[in-house]
N, C-alpha and C positions, 0 to 999 in steps of 0.2 A: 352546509354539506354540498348543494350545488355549486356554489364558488369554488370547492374542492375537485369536486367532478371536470368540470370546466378547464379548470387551470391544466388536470394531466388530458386530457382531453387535447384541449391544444399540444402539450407536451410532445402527445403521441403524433399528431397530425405534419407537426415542426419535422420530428424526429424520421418519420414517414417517408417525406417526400423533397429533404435537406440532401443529394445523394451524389449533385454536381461537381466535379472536383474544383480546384480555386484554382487554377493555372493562371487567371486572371486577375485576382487578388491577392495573391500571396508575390511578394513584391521581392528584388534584391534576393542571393545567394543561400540557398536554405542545401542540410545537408540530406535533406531524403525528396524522394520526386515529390516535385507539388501537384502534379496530374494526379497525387495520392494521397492528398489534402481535401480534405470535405468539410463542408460549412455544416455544425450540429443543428444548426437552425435558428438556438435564441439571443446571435451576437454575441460581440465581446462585451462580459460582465450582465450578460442578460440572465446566467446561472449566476447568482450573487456569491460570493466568497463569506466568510462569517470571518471580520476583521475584530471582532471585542468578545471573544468568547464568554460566556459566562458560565462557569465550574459549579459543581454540587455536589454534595456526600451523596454515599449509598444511600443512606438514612433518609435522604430526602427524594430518591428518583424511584420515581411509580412508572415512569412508561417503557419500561424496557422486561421481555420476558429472557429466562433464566436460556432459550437458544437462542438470542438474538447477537447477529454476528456484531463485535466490535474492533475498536483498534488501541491497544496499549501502548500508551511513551511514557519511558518513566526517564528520570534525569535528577540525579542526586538526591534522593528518596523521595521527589514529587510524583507521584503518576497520575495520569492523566486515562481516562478512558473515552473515545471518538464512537458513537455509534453509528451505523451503517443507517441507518432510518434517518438520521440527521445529513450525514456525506451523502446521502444517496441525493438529496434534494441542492446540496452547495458546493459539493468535489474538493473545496480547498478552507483548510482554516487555519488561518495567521494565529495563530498562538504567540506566546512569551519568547518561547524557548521553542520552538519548533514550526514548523509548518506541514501539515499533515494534506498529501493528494489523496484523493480516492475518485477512481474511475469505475460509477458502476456499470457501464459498459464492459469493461476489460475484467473488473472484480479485483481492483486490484490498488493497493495503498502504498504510498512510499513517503517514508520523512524526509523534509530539505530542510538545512540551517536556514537561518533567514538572510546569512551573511554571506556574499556575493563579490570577486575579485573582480575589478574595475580598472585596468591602468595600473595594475601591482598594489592597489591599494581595497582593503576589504571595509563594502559598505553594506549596510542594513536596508533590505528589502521586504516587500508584502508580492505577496503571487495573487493573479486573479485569473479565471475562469475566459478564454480564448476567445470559445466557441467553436474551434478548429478541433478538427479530429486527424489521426494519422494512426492506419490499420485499427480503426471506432476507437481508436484510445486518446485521453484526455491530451490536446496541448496547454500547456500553460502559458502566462509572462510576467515576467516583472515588472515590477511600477517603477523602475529605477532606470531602465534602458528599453523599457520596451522591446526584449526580445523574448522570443521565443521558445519555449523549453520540452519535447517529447518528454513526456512521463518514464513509459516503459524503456522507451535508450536511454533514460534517464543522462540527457545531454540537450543544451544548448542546440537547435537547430536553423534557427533563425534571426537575425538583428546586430545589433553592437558586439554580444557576446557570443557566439556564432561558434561551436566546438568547443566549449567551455562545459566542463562538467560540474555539478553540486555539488555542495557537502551534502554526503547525507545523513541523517538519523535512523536511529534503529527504533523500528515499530515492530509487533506483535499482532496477528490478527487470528481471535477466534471468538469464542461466546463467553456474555455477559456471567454465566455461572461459575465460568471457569477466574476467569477474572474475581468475581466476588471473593472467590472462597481462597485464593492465592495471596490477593491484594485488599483485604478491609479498608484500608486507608485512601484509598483511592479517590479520586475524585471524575465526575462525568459532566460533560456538556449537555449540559441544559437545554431539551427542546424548547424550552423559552426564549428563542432568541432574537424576537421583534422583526421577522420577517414571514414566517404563515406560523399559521393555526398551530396548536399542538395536536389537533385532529389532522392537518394533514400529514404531519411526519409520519402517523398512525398508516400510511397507505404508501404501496411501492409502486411509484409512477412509471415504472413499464413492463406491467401487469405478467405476462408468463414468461418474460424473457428470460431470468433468471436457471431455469429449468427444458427450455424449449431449445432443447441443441440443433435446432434447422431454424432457427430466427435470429439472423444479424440485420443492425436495422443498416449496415455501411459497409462497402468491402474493406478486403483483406488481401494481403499483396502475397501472402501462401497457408493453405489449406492442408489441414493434417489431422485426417480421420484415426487416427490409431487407437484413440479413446475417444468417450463424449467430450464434446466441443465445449459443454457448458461445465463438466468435472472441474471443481477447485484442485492445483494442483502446489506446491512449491518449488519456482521455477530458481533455478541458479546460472550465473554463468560467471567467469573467470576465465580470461584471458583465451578469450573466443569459445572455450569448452562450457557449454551447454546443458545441462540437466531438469528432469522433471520427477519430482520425489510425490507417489498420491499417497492419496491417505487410505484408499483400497488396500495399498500393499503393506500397511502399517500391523506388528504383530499387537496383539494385548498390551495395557499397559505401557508403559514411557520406552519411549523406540530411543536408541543411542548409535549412531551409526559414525565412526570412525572413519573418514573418504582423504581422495586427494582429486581437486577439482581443478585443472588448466596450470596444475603442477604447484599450488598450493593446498598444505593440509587444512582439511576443515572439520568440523561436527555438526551432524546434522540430528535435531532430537525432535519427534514428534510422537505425538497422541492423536490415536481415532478419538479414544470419547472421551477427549478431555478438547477435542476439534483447536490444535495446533501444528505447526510445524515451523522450524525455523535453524538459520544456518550461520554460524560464527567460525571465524578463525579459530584456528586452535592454539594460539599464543597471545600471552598480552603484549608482544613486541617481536621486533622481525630478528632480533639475535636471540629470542628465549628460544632455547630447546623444549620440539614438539611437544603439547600434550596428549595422552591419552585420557581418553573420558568413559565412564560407563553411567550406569542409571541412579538418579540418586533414590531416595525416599519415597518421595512423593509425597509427602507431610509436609501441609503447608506451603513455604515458597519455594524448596528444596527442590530440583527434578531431576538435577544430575550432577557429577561428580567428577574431579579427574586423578591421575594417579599421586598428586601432592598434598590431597588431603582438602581441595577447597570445594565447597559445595555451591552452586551456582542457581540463579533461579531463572524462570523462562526469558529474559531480557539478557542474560549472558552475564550476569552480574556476580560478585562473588557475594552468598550472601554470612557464609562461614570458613575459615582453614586461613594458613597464612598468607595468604592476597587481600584478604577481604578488604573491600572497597574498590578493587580492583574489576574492571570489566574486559570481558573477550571482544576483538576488534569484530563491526559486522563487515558482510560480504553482500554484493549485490544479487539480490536474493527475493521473494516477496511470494506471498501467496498472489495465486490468479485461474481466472477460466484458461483450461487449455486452450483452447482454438485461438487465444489473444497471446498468450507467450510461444506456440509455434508461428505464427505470423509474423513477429518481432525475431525469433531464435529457430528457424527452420534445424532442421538434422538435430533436433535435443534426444539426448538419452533418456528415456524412461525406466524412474525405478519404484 
């Protein structure tokens, strides 16, 4: 237990007093100021990445409680559950079939393929942990080029690959309950994963930040009081147009909302107390005439529906009606603390 203490102890100390920009480390052409580049403190790879995930049934995971925030990938009936007590301590995990960031700084997860265009040619990479920050949010890089990747621009900003955007994957983030009772078959990442304690995943290494909306441990290139700084919001943007959907202003029950964002139609469906929200195209292709969508069931994996009869589950998947097997394209989109997506997306609309 004091080995535990110690370790976020330094944590916090690193985290503290890391606040110098890198003008003078950050080398070569980068596409946002590097005077706005900040060293997180524990070096590159000194937050470890978790490169060999290890899976487990529900049946077998004891350490996770029924509000405990997570992240859902699922990918041709495998899904996978990421929990936030485990990200919190590694930011990045090379999976099979996806690569999952989370910045608990920013509060914020995003899928990357692990496959990466090179010279016209797509090759298979592993992302690792920076230790660069840009507006306190995670940078990444590849082990294939060694460049540089912003999380929330979710772009390339530094190295060989230099304005190169991801592929990315579609992730889901809310509570382990919700999840249980949608997805049985699921599977979760093992606090087992030979790097600390399973006592320390048990503790969140930077103690009230989570909730303390006047504590950033690193600036921000712009500030935007209009709600708490620390409110989870889900932030969208499409083709420079901007939005933040809270879960404040979500009605009873499965929210269905019909939008047109940066001049693409989208759906955006979210639950207070089922604690989701999330945002797909509203076509499985760019010549299908628009769908409309309303609320499905809510029975099991069902939660919403469109006007052809196919009933979709929270992953944008068809899970019934004549598409089935068919998926809604995603949009760049992702739950986060506000004060971390107006920093990155200044003038966003609040709905």
């Amino acid at each position: 237990m004091m080995k535990l203490v110690f370790i976020t102890l330094i944590i916090f100390v690193i985290l503290s007093c890391s606040e110098e920009p890198l003008t003078n480390v950050v080398n070569g052409d980068w596409l946002i100021p590097k005077r706005e580049v900040h060293d997180g403190g524990p070096g590159k790879d000194g937050i470890p990445s978790i490169d060999n995930p290890k899976m487990i049934s529900l049946e077998n995971t004891d350490f996770l409680n029924d509000d405990d925030l997570v992240v859902l990938f699922g990918n041709q009936g495998e899904l996978s559950i990421y929990p936030h007590k485990i990200l919190d301590w590694h930011e990045i995990v090379n999976a099979q079939d996806v690569v999952v960031s989370y910045c608990p700084l920013t509060g914020t997860a995003i899928g990357l393929n692990r496959e990466i265009e090179q010279n016209g040619l797509s090759e298979r990479t592993a992302f690792g942990v920076s230790g660069l920050l840009y507006n306190t949010n995670l940078i990444l890089y590849d082990r294939l080029t060694d460049s540089y990747w912003s999380q929330m621009k979710n772009q390339c900003v530094g190295g060989d690959l230099i304005g190169t955007f991801p592929k990315n994957e579609i992730l889901v983030e809310t509570t382990y309950k919700t999840v249980k009772n949608m997805f049985q078959d699921a599977r979760v990442l093992s606090d087992k994963t030979g790097y600390y304690s399973t006592e320390q995943y048990a503790v969140y290494p930077y103690g009230d930040y989570k909730t303390n909306n006047n504590r950033l441990l690193f600036p921000i290139s712009n500030s935007d009081n209009r709600i708490p700084g620390k409110e989870r919001v889900m932030g969208i943007v499409i083709n420079g147009e901007a939005r933040a959907y809270r879960f404040e202003s979500l009605e009873s029950g499965i929210n269905v909302i019909n939008t047109n964002v940066g001049g693409v139609e989208v759906v955006v469906v979210g639950s207070k107390t089922s604690n989701y929200l999330v945002a797909y195209k509203n076509t499985f292709n760019d010549s299908q005439v628009p769908l409309t969508f309303t609320k499905g069931s809510g029975n099991g994996q069902v939660v919403f529906k469109d006007n052809i009869g196919n009933n979709y589950n929270v992953l944008g998947e068809v899970v019934t009606g004549p598409n089935s097997g068919s998926r809604l394209a995603g949009t760049h989109s992702y739950i986060s603390f506000w004060f971390a997506w107006a920093a990155f997306y200044p003038n966003t609309e609040i709905k």
